[in-house]
KELOVEX-494524 format. One record per residue: y, x negated, z of N, C-alpha, C, O, CB in turn. Coordinates in pm, whole numbers, plus 50000, padded with zeros to 5 digits. Glycine has a CB too. Layout:
N
YXZYXZYXZYXZYXZ;...
This chain:
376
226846095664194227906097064294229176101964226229506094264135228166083564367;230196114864245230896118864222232396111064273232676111764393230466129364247;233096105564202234346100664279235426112164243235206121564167234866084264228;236776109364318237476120864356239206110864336239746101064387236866128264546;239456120164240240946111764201241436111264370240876120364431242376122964067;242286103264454243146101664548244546099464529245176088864535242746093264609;245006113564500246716109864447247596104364599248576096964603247706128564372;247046109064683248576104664810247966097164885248656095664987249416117564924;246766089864893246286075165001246756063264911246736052264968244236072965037;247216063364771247456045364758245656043464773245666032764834248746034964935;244646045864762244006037864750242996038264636241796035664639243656036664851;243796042264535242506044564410241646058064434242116067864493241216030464416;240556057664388239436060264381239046061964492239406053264571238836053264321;237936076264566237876075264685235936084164657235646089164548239486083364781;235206083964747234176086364744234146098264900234906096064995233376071864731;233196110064900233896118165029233396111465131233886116565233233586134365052;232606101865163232316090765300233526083065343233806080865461231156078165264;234196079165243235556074365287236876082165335237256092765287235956067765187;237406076265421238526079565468239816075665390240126064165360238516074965588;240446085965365241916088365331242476074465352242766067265257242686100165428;242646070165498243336060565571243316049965548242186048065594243156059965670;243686037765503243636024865456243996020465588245066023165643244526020565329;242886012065648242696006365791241766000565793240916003165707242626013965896;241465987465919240595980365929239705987865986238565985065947240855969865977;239765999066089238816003566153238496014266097238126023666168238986004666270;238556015465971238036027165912236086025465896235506014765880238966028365748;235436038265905233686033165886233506044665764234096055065737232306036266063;232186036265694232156043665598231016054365640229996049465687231976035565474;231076067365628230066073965663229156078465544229226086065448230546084265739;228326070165597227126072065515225836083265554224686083065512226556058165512;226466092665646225556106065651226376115265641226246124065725224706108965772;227556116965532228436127865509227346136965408227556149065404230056122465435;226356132265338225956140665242224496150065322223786158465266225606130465095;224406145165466222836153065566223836162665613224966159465652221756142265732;223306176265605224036186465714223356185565797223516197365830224276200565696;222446180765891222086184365975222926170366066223416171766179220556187865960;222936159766002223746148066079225076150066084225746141366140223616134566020;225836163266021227366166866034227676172966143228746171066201227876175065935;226596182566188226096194366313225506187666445225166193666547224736205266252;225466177166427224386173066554225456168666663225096166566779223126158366513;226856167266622227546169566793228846173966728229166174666609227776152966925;229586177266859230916181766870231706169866856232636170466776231206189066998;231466156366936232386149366924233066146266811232376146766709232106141366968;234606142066794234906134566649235696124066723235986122766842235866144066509;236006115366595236846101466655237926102366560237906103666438236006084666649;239176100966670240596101966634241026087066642240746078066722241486112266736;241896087666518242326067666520243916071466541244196081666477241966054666316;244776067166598246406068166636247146056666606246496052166511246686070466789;247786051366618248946038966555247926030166567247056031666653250566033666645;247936017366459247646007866489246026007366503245286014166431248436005366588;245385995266640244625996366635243616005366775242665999866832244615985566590;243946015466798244086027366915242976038966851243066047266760245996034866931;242146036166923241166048066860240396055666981239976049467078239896040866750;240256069466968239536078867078238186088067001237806089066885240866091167148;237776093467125236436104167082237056115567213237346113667331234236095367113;237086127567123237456137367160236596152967141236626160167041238566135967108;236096154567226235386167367184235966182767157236646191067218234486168767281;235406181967047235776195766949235076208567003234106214366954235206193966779;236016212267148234926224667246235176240267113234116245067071236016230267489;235986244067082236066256166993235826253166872236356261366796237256262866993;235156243366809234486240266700235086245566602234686255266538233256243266701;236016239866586237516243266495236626233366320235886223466324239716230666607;237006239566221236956234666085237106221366074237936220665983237866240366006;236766205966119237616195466148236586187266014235396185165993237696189166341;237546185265965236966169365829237856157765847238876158465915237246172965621;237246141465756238216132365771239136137465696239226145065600237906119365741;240306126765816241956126465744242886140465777244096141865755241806125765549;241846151065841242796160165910243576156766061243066152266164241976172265927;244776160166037245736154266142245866166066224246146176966175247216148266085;245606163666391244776170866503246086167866606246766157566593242946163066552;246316176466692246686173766835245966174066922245306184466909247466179866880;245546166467043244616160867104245166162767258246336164667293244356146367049;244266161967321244766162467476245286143767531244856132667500243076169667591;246006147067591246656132167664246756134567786246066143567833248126126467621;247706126467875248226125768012248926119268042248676108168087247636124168089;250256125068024250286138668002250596142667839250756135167742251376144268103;250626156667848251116164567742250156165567631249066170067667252366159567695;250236162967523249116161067389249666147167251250846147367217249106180867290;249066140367209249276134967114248476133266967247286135966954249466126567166;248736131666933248436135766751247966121466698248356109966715250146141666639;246846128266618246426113966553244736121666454244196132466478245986097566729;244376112066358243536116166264242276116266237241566106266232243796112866196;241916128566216240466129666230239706110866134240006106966021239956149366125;238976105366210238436094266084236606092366091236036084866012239306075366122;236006098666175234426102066163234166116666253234346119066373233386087466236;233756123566161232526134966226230886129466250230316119066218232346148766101;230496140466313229256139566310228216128666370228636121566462229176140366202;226656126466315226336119566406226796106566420226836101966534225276119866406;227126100366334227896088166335228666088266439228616076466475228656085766225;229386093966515230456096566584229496089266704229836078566755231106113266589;228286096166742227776092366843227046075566824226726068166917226846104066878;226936073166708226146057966776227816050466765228036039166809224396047266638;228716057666709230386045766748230726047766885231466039066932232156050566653;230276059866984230616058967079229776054067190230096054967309231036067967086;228456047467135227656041167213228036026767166228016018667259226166045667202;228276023367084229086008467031229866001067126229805989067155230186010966917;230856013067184232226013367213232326013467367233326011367435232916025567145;230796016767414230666019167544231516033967634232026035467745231146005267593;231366039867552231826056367567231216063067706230116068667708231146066367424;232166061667831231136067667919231286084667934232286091367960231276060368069;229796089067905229576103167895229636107168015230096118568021228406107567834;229266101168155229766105868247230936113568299230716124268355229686099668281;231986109668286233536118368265233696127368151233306125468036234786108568242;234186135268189234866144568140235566143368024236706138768016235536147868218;234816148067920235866144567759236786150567767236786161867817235406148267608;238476141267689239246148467640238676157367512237666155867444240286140367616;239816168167508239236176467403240256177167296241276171867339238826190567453;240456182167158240796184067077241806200167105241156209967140239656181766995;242906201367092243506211967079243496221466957243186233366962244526208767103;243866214766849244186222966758244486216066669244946205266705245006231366781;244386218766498244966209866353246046212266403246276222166473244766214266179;247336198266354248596197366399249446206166308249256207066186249026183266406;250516213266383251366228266290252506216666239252236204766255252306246766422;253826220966174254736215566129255926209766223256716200366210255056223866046;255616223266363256546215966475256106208166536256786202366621257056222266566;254616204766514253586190566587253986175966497254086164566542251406194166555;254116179366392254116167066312255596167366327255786156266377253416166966152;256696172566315258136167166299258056160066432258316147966425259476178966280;257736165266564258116158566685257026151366685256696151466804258416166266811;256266145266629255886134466627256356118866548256156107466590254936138666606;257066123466412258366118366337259306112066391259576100366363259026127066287;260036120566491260836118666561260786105166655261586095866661260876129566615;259746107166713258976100466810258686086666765258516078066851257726107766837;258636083866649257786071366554259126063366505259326051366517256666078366391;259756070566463261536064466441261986061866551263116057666526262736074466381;261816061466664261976055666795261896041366791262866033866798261016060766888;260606037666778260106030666831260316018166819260236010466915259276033266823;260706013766668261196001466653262756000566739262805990666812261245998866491;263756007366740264676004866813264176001866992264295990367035265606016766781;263896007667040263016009867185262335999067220261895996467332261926020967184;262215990367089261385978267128262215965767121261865955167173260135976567036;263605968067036264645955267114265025958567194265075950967291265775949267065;265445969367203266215970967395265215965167461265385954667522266475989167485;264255970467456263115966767563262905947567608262755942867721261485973367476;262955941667504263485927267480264165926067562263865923867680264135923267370;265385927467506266175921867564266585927967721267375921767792267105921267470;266005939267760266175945167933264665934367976264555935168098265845969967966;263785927067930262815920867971263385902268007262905893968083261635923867849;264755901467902265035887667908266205890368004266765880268045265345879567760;266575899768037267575900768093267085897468263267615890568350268185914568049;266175903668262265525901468406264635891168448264025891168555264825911768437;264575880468342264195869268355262365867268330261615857868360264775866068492;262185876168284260195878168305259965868068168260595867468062259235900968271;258695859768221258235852968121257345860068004256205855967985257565843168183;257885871067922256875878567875257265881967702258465879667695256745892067978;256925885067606257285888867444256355903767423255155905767407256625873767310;257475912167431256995925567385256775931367242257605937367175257815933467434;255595928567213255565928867038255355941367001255385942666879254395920066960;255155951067061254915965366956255315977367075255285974367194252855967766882;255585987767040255885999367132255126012567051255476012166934257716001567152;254396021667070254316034166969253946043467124253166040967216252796033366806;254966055867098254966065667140253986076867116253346079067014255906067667121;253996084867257252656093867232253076106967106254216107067060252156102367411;252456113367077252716121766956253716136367031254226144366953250916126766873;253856138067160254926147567183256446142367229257416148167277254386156667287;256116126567186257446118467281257526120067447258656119167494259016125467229;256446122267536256236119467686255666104867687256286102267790255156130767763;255356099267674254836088067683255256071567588255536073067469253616093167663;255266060067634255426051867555254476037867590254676030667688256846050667550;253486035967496252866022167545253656008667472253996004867360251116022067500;253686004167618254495987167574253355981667559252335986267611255565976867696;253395968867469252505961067441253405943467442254525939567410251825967667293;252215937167494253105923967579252575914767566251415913867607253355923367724;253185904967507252255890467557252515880367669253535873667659252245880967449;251845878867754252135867167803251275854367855250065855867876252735870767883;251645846667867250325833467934250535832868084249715825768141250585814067871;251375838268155250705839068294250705852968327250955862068248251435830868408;250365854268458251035869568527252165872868562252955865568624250615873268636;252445889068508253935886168534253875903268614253215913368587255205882168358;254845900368714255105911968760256625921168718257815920268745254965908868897;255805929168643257115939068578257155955068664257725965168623256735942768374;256635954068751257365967468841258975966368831259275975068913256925966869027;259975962168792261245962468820261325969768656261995978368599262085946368871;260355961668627260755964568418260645978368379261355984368299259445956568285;259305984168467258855995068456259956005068473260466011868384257845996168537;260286005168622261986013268672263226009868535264026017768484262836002568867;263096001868518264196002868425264186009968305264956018268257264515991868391;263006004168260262396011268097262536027768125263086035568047260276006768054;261986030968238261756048168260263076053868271263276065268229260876053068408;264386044368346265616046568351266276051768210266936061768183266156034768402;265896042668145266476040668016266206047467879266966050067786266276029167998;264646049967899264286061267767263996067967838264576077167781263236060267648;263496073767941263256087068017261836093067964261846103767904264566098467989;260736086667984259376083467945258816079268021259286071468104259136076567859;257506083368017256166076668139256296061668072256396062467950254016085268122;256306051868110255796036668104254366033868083253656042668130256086029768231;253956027468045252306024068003252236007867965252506004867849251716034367846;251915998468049252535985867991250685980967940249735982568015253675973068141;250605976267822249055972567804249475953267763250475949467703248065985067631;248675946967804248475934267797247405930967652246375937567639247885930067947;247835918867535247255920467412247555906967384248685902267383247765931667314;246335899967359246445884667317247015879767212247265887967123245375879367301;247395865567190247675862367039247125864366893247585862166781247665852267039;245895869766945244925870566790245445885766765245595889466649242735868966804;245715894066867246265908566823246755908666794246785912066676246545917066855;247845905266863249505903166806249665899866664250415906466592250305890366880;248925889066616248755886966482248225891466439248765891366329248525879666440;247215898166427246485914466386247745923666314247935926566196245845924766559;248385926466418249465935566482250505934066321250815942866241250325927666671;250835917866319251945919566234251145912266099251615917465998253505911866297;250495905766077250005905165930250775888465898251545881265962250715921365813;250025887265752250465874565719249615871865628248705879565598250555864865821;249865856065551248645850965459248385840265558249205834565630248955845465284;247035838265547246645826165574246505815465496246665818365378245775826965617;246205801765522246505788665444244885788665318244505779965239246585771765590;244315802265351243315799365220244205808765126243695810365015241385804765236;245305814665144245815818165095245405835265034245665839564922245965807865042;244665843065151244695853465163244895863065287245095856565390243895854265113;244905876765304245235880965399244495876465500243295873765493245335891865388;245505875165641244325873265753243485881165801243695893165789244675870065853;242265876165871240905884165893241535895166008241475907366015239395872765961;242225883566103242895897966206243185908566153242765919766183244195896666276;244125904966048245255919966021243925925265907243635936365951247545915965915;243375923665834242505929365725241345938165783241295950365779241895917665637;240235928165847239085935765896238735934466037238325944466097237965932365825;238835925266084238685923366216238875929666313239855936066274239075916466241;238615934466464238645947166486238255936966618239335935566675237765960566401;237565931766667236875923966778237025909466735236865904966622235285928066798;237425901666865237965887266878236625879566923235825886966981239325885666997;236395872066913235165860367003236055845066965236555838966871232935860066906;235835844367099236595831667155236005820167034234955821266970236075827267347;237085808367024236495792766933236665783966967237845780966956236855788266818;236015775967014235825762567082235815755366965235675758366847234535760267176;236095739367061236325733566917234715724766934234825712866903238135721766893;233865727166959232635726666928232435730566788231875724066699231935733867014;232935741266783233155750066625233175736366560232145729666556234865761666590;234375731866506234895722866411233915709866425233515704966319236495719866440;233545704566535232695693266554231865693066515231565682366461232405689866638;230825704766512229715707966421229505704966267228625699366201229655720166429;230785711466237230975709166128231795700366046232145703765933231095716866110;232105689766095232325675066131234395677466045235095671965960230645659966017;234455685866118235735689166082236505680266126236195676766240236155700666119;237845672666061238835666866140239815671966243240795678766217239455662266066;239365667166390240215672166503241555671266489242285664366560239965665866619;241975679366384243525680266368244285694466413244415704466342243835677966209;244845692466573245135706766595246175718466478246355730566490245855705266737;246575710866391247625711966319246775722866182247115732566114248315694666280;245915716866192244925719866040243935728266131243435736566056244005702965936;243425729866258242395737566297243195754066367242575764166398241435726966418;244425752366374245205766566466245905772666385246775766066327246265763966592;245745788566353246075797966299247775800166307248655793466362245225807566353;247805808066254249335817566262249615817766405250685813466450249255835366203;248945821466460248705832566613248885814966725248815815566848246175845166626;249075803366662248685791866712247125789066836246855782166934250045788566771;246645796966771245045796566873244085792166759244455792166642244365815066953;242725787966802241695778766679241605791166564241325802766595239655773066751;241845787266441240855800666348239655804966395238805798866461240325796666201;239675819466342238495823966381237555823366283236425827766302238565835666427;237905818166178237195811466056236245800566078235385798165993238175805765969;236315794666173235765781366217234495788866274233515781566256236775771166334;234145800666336232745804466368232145814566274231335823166309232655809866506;232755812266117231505816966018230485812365981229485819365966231715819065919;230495799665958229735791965928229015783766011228215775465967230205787065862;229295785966154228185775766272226925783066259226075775666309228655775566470;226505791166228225155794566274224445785066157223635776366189224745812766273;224895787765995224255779965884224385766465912223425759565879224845782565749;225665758865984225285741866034224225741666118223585731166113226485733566121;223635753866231222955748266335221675750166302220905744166375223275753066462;221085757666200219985757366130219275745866090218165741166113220205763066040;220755741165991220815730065887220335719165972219645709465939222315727065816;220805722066085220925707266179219235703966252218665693766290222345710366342;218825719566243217315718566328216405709166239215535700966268216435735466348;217055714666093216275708466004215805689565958214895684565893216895714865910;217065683766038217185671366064216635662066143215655665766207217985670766083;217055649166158216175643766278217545635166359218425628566302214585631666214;217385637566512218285635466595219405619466574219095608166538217405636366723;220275623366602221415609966557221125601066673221845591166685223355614266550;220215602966758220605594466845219385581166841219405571566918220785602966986;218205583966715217655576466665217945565366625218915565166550217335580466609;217285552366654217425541166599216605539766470215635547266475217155531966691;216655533366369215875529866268215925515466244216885509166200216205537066158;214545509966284213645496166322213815489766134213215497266057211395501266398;214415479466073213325469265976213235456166002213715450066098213655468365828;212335450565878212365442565948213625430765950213355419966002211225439165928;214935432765898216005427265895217025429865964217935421565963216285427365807;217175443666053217955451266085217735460666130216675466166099218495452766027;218765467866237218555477766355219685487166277220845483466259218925471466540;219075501866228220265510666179220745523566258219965531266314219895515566043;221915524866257222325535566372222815544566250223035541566132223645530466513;222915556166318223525568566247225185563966233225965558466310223265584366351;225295569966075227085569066052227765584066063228555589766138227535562665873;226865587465924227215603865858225915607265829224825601565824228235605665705;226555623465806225285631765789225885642865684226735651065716224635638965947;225235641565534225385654265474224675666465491223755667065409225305652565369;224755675965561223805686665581223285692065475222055693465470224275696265647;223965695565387223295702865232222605698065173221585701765116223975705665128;223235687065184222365674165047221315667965128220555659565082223535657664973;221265672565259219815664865331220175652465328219145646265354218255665965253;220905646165315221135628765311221825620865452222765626865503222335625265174;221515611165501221715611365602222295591465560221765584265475220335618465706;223715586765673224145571365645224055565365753224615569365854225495568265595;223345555265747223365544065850224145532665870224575531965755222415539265848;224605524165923225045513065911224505505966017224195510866126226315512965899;224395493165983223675480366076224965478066170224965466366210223135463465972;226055485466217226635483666346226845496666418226695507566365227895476466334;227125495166520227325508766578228525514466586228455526666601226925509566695;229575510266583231025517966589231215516666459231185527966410232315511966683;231415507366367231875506366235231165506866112229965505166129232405496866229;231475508466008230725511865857230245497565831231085490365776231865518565714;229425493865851228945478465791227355479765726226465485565789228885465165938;227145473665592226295470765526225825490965520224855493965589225275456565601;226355499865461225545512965460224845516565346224985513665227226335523665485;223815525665431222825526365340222255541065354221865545165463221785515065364;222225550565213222255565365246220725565365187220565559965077223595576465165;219545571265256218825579365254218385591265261219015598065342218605577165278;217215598765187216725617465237216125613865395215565603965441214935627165105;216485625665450216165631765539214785631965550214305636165655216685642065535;214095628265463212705631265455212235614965494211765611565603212175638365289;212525604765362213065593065421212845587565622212155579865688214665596665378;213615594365635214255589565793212855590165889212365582665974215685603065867;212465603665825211165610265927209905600265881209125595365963210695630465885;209825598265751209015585565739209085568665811208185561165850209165584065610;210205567565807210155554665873210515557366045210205547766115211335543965790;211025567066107211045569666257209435573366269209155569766384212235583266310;208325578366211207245572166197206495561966212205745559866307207175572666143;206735552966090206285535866089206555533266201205665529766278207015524565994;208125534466250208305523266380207805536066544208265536966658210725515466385;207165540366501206515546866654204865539466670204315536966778206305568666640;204145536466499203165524066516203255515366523202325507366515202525521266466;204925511366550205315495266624205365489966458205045478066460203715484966764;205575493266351205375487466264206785491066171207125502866157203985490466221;207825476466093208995479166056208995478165902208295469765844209925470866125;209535484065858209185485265672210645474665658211695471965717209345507965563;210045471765559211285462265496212545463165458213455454965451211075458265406;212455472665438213455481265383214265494965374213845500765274213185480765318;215085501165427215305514765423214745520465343213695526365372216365518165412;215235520465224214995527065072213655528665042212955518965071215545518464953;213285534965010211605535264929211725531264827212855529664780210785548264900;210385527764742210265524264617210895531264545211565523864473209185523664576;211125543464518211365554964438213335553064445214075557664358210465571764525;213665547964527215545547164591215305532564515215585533064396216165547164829;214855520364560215025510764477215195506064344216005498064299214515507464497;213835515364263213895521564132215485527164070216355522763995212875533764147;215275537664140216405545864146217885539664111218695541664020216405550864280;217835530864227219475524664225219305509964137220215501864117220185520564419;218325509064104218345497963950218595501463841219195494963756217195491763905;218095514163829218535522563716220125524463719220975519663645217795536863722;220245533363832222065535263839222635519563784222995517563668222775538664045;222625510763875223345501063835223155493663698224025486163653223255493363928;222005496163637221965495763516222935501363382223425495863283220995499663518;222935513463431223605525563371225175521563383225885524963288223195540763457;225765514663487226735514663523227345498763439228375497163374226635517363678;226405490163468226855477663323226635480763211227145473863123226135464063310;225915490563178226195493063004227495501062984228295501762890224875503062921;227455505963084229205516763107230295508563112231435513163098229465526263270;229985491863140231075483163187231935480163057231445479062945230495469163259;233255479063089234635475462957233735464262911233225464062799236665468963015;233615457162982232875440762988232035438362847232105428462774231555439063138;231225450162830230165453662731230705446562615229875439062565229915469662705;232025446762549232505448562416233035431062426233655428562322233825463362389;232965419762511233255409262485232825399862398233665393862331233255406362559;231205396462381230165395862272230485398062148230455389062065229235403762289;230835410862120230845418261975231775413061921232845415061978231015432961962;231805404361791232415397861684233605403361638233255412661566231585396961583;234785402861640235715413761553235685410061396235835398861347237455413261608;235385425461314235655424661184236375421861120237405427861151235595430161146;236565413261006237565409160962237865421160881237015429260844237475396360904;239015421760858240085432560786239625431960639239595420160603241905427960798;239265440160547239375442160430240795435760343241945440060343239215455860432;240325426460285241575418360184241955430760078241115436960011240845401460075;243185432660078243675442860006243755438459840244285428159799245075446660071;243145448159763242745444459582244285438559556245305444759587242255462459448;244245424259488245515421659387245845431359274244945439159243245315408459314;246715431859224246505442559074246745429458977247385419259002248005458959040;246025433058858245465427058757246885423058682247855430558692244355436658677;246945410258603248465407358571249075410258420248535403658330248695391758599;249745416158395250655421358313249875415758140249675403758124252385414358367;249565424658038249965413957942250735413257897251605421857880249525411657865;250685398557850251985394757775253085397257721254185391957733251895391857719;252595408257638253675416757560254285428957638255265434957596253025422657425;253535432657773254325441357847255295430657956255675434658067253245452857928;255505421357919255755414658081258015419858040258815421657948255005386258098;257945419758128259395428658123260685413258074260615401458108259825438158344;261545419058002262475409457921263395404558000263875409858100263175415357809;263645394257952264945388758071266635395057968267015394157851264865362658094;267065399758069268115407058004269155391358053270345390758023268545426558080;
């Protein structure tokens, strides 16, 4: 595989399947190297601010590769935005995407000239200003609503507002005003909290970028079934994102708990001996280990067994017959040993043992006579 220095994307190293564009919705095309999968349609897919992406057919079959910047048909006028898949790929993203071929494709005009891209410049330096006025002409009129992003179409005719709100709100008055005021078609689009936070970025508390703003591209709702599964603490504080809605982190890992879980035997089992009635406490899924205690709301007398364990004695007691004991021979063994291990480990050990007496330090041998020092 040939790589290709990338001096003006910022992104290193680039391979020709990849796109120029550093974006979540970028795809890697992995039939850039078949000509016959480059040829097999006209369509291409144009990506525009943010997360705004189209399929536009290329009727005069103009020279088009990724990362070439195109003017495109709109309504009105035309707007600009970047080539980011040819070819057949194009078509199974627009069956993904639910692309209806029935209507009439927009089409592709032309690679964008220098007076396409300045008035599109123009247009983009707008937008952050356009979006406090817009604020504040929204609080002014009392609407329960937070307008988080604005981007203009690529000839400056058009402007999509983007809005959050939790009820319905009727902005026909907002609309008249906004059109009053920048002298632009209106386009108001409605965009949840997980976008919005998409939208503006952040770290999250694992202390990397969030999945919204990084890769994520499509939302699926999280119940807090999620977290229960995975015997998470119902702490709304510790379970809700940036965006204050559940992480969407919380449904990576349910499918591997609900596996884990088939693999188990139901909590709602009693376990029969003959001393005691044991109810489910906890359950380690990984470790297969499963805790009982001889009461039912509280931790009393517990006792952790395998999973394998459990299925043996919910066994015994289906022949009406109660083993003595949770533990098997092999756990009894087991935890004699541990506790064995654990009094030779004890401080306790060293009480017994005699202390040595200290080595008497040598006298030195005494003077003779004739050296013994003079009395002055």
């Amino acid at each position: 595989m040939r790589f290709i220095q990338d001096k003006g994307s910022g992104c290193g190293l680039c391979v020709k399947g990849c796109s120029k564009a550093k974006n979540k919705l970028n795809n890697y095309d992995w039939l850039y190297d078949i000509k016959a999968a480059q040829t097999a349609t006209d369509f291409v897919e144009v990506q525009f601010k943010n997360t705004r992406k189209g399929y536009f057919l290329n009727k005069d079959r103009l020279p088009l590769k990724k990362g070439d910047v195109v003017a495109v048909e709109s309504s009105p006028g035309h707007d600009i935005g970047t080539i980011t898949l040819t070819g057949k790929l194009v078509l199974l993203q627009m069956k993904k995407n639910r692309f209806r071929f029935d209507e009439d494709p927009k089409k592709v005009y032309r690679i964008a000239k220098p007076a396409d891209l300045e008035k599109y410049e123009e247009a983009k330096n707008r937008e952050h200003a356009t979006m406090i006025r817009s604020r504040q002409i929204a609080t002014e009129l009392g609407l329960n609503m937070k307008i988080g992003d604005v981007e203009f179409q690529g000839d400056g005719n058009k402007a999509i507002f983007y809005y959050i709100a939790d009820e319905r709100v009727d902005f026909r008055q907002l609309i008249k005003v906004l059109a009053e005021t920048f002298h632009v078609r209106i386009e108001m689009k409605q965009i949840g909290a997980r976008q919005e936070a998409g939208r503006i970025g952040g770290i999250g508390p694992c202390g990397r970028e969030l999945c919204c703003s990084a890769w994520m591209s499509s939302f699926i709702s999280v119940a807090t079934d999620a977290a229960r599964l995975q015997e998470l603490s119902m702490n709304p504080q510790k379970l809700a994102g940036q965006c204050a809605k559940l992480k969407c982190c919380l449904n990576y890992e349910v499918d591997t708990y609900m596996e884990r879980r088939k693999q188990l035997p139901s909590r709602k089992i009693e376990l029969i001996t003959a001393d005691h009635t044991y109810y489910h406490f906890k359950t380690d899924i990984f470790k297969k280990e499963i805790t009982y205690s001889t009461d039912k709301n509280n931790p009393v007398n517990l006792v952790t067994i395998s999973s394998q364990r459990v299925f043996d004695i919910i066994q015994i007691n289906k022949k009406g017959e109660k083993p003595l004991s949770l533990l098997s021979d092999t756990d009894v063994k087991e935890k004699k040993r541990e506790s064995k291990d654990i009094l030779d480990g004890s401080v306790s050990r060293f009480d017994g043992v005699k202390k040595k007496n200290k080595k008497s330090k040598k006298k030195a041998p005494p003077l003779p006579a004739n050296d013994k020092p003079k009395n002055r």
